[in-house]
C-alpha positions as CSV (number, residue, x, y, z in Angstrom):
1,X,0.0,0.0,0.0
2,X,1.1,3.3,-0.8
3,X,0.7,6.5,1.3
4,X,-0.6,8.4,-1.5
5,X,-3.0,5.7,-2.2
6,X,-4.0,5.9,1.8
7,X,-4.5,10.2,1.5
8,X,-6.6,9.9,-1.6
9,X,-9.1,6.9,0.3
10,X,-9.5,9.3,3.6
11,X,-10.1,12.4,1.4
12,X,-13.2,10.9,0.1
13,X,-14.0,8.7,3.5
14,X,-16.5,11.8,4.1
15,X,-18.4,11.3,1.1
16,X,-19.0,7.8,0.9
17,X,-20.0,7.2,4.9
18,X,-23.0,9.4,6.0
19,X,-21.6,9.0,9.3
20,X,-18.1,10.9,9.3
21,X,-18.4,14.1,10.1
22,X,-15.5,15.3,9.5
23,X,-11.5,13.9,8.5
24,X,-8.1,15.5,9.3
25,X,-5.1,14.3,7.8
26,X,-1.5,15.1,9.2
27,X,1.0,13.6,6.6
28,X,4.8,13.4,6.9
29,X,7.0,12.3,4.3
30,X,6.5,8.5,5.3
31,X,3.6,8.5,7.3
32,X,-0.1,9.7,8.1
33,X,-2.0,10.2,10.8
34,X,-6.1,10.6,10.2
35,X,-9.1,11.6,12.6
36,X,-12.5,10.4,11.5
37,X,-14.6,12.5,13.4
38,X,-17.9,10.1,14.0
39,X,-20.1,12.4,16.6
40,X,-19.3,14.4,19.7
41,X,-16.5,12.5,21.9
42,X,-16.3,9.6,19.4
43,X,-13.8,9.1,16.3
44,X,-11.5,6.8,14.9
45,X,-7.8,7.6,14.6
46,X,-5.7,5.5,11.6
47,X,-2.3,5.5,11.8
48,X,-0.3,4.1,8.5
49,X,3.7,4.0,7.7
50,X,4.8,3.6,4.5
51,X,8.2,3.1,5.3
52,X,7.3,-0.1,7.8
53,X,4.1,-0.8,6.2
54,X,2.5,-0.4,9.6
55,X,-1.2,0.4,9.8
56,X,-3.4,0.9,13.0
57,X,-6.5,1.6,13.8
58,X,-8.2,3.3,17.3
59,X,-11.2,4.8,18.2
């Protein structure tokens, strides 16, 4: 998986799933770092290095 391929996904997650509010991305040159905003007090974080190909997932 790419990290450009990851960006272009969560730029659209918001117009595809009714229920995310809202996403912010915070990209370095390897990684990213996402906040799905769901409601009030709830949202999922996703982690993703491209240079270790890890990828995580927290809400």
């Amino acid at each position: 998986m790419r990290l450009n391929d990851v960006v272009i996904e969560l730029a659209e997650v918001e117009h595809h799933f009714w229920f995310v509010q809202r996403v912010e991305i915070e990209q370095t040159d390897d990684a990213i770092k996402a906040r799905l905003d769901v409601r009030v007090g709830l949202f999922i974080q996703i982690f993703f290095s491209e240079k270790t190909n890890r990828f995580n997932m927290a809400s």
